[in-house]
N, C-alpha and C positions, 0 to 999 in steps of 0.2 A: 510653733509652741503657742500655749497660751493660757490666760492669768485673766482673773477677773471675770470671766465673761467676752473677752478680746483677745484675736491671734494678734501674734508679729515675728516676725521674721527674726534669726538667730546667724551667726556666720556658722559653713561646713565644717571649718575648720578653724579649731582657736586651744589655746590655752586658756586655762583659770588658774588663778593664785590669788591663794587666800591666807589673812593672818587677823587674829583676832586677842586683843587682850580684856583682862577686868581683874576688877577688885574688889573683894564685899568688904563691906565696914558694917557689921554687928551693931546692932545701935540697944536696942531691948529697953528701950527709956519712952517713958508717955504713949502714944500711939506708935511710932517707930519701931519696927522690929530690925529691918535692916535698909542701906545703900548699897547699892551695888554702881562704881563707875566702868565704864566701858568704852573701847574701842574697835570698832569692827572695820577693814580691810578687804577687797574682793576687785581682782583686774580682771580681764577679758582681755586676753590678745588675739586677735585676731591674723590667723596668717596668710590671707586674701590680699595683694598689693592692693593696693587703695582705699585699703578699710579701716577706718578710724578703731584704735582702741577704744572699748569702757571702764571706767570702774567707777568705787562708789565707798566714801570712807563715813560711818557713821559714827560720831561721838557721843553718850551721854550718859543717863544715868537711868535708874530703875529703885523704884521705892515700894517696900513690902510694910505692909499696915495692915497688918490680920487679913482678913478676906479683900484687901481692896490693894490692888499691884499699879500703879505706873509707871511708865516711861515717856522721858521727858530726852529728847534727842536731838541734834544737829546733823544734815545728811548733806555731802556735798558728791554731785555724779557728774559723770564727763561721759557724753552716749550713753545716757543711761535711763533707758524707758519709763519707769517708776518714777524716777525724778524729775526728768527732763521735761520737753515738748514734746520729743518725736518718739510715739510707743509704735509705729509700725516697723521700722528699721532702725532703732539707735544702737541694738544687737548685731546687728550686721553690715550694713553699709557705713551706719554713725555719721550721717553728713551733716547733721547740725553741730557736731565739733564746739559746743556750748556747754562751759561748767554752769550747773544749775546746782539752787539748794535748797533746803525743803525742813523749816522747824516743825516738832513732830513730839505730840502730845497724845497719849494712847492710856485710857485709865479700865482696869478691868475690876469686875464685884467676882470671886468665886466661890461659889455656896458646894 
């Protein structure tokens, strides 16, 4: 597989399980149109004896101000390439077995 511009390696064989929540809160006051709080969920099991699970639960929020949207987020992964150290095998092998976390500030203009 591969992201970014960089392969890495993925297990043959695995489950995914995913579960995601959120919540808008309407706002329509001063520049604020709306919050949106969120929770996203995502495991990888992997069914290779020796192979570390991943997943990777992000918390946060997202703010819509006329043309201009953020997200302001909390991400915490366990084998998990994106977040982690290891992007060649944290999908498959998973031997860094290391919760990583990664604050995450993402603002967009759309005309």
């Amino acid at each position: 597989m591969s992201a970014f511009g960089a392969t890495y390696q993925v297990a043959a064989q695995a489950d995914i399980y995913s579960a995601a929540l959120s919540y808008l809160i309407p706002v329509r006051k001063g520049f604020m149109d709306e919050i949106c709080l969120y929770n996203d969920f995502s495991l990888l099991h992997k069914r290779a004896g020796g192979y570390s699970d991943s997943y990777q639960n992000v918390t946060g929020c997202s703010l819509a101000m006329g043309p201009v949207f953020v997200y302001v987020d909390y991400a915490i992964g366990h084998n998990h390439a994106w977040i982690g150290n290891n992007w060649d095998n944290a999908f498959s092998l998973g031997p860094d077995n290391a919760t990583h976390v990664r604050f995450n500030i993402n603002m967009g203009y759309y005309f």
